[in-house]
N, C-alpha and C positions, 0 to 999 in steps of 0.2 A: 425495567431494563436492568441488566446484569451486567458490571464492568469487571472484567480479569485483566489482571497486568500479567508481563510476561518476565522474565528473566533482564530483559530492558524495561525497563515499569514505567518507560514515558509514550512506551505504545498501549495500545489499549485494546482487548478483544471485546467488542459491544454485541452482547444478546438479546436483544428484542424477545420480549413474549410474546406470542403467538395465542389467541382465542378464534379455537374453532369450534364449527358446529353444521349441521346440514349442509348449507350453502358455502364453504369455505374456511377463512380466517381471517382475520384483523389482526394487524400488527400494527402500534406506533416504534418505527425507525427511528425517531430524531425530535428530542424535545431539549432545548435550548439550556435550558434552569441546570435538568441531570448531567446534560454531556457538563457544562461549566464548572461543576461540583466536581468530574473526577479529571477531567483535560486541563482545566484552567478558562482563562478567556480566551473566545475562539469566536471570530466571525465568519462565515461564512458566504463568497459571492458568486459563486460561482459553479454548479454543477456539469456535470458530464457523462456521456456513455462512448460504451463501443464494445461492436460485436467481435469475438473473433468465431471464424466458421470452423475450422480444424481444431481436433485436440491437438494438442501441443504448443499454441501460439502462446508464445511469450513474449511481454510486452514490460519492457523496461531491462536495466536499473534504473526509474531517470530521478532527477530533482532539478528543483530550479533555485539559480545563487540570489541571495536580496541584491536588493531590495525587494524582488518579487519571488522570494522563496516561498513555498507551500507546502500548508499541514494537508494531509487528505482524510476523508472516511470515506470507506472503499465499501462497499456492497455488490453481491452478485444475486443478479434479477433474472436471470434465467440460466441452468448449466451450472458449472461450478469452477474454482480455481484455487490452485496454490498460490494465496496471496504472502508477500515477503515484504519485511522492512529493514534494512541495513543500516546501522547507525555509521553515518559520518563526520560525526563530531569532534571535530580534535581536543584529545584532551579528556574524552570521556572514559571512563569505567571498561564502558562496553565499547569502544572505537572496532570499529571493521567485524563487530559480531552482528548477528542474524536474529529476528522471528521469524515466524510463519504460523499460517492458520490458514485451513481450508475454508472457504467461505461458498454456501451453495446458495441457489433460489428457497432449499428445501430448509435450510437451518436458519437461514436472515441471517445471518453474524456480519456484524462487519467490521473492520480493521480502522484502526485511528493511528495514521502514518503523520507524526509533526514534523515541523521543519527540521532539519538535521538530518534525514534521514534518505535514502536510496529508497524508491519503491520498483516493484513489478510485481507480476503474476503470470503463472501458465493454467492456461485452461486445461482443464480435464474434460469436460464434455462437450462436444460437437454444437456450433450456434450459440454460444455463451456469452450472456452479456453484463456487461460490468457497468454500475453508476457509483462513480465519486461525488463527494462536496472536495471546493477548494477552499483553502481561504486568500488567493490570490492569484489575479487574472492569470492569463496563458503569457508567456512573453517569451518568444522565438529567442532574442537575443542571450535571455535568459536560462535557457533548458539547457541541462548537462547529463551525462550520465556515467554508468560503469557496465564492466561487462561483465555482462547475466551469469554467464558459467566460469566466470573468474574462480581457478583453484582456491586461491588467498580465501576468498569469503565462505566456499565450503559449505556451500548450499546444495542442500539435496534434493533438487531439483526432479519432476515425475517423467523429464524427457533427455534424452542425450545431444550433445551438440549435434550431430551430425541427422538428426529427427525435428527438432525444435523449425517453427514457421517462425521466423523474424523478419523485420522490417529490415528495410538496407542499414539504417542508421542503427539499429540496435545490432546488426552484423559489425559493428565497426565502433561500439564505445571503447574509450580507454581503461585499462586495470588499474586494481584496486593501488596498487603499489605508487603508481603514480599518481595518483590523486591529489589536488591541489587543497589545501588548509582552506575549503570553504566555507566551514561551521564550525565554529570552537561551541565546546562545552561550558555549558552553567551551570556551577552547583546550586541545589534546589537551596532556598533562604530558610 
């Protein structure tokens, strides 16, 4: 596996090698030792998918506040997307700036979103499905988010407001501007 940091260096673009031949390819996704060497410690309990069937669905900014706040590694298994992570850390470096990286079925990359941070993605191609790891449960009471096409964050987004399939709740996050002090920044030791 191949780790790239990005201009925020506590996200992580993850490459998987790929060996093919006749019948297909073999890829190892996820070995526990490598990811801990470039992430840190990282447990993971919790996996997840979801389809969206239209290009253009966008699905976030969200996070969740601790106690059950979650890091993600994000992968796309069939289709593809503009996956994003927004640092919201107060106090950080990079506060209210942006990655992104396309992640498809065809390239396996997948994105290492930690805690602190705003996630979404818009799909680019039709029936596209996306699998995360968490590192903590789901918790309704817990989930927060921001909104996706906020100017402030200056995300160059492959769809326009007025084109974008959102869910009601993501019709309806609050901006960046208001955003509550829910993650402060660590400088590394």
């Amino acid at each position: 596996m191949i780790f790239e940091r990005f201009d925020i260096p506590d996200v992580l673009l993850v490459k998987p090698r790929k060996f093919g031949d006749a019948r297909g390819y073999f890829m190892e996704t996820f070995r526990q030792s490598l990811f801990e060497e470039q992430a840190g410690p990282v447990r993971f309990v919790q996996d997840n998918q979801s389809l969206s069937a239209d290009v253009g669905t966008v699905r976030g900014l969200h996070f969740q506040l601790l106690p059950h706040a979650q890091g993600k590694l994000v992968s796309c298994i069939a289709g593809a997307i503009l996956d994003v992570a927004v640092d919201i850390r107060v106090g950080s470096p990079t506060y209210g700036k942006h990655v992104s990286a396309e992640l498809t079925a065809e390239n396996g990359h997948q994105l290492w979103v930690p805690v602190g941070f705003a996630h979404g993605f818009c799909t680019l191609e039709p029936m596209t499905k996306v699998s995360y790891k968490v590192t903590d449960y789901y918790s309704a009471e817990h989930d927060r988010g921001l909104r996706w096409d906020d100017p402030e964050l200056g995300i160059d987004w492959p769809v326009t407001a007025g084109k974008a399939v959102l869910s009601a709740k993501d019709k309806n996050q609050p901006g960046f501007l208001g955003l509550d002090a829910y993650f402060t920044y660590q400088k590394p030791i």
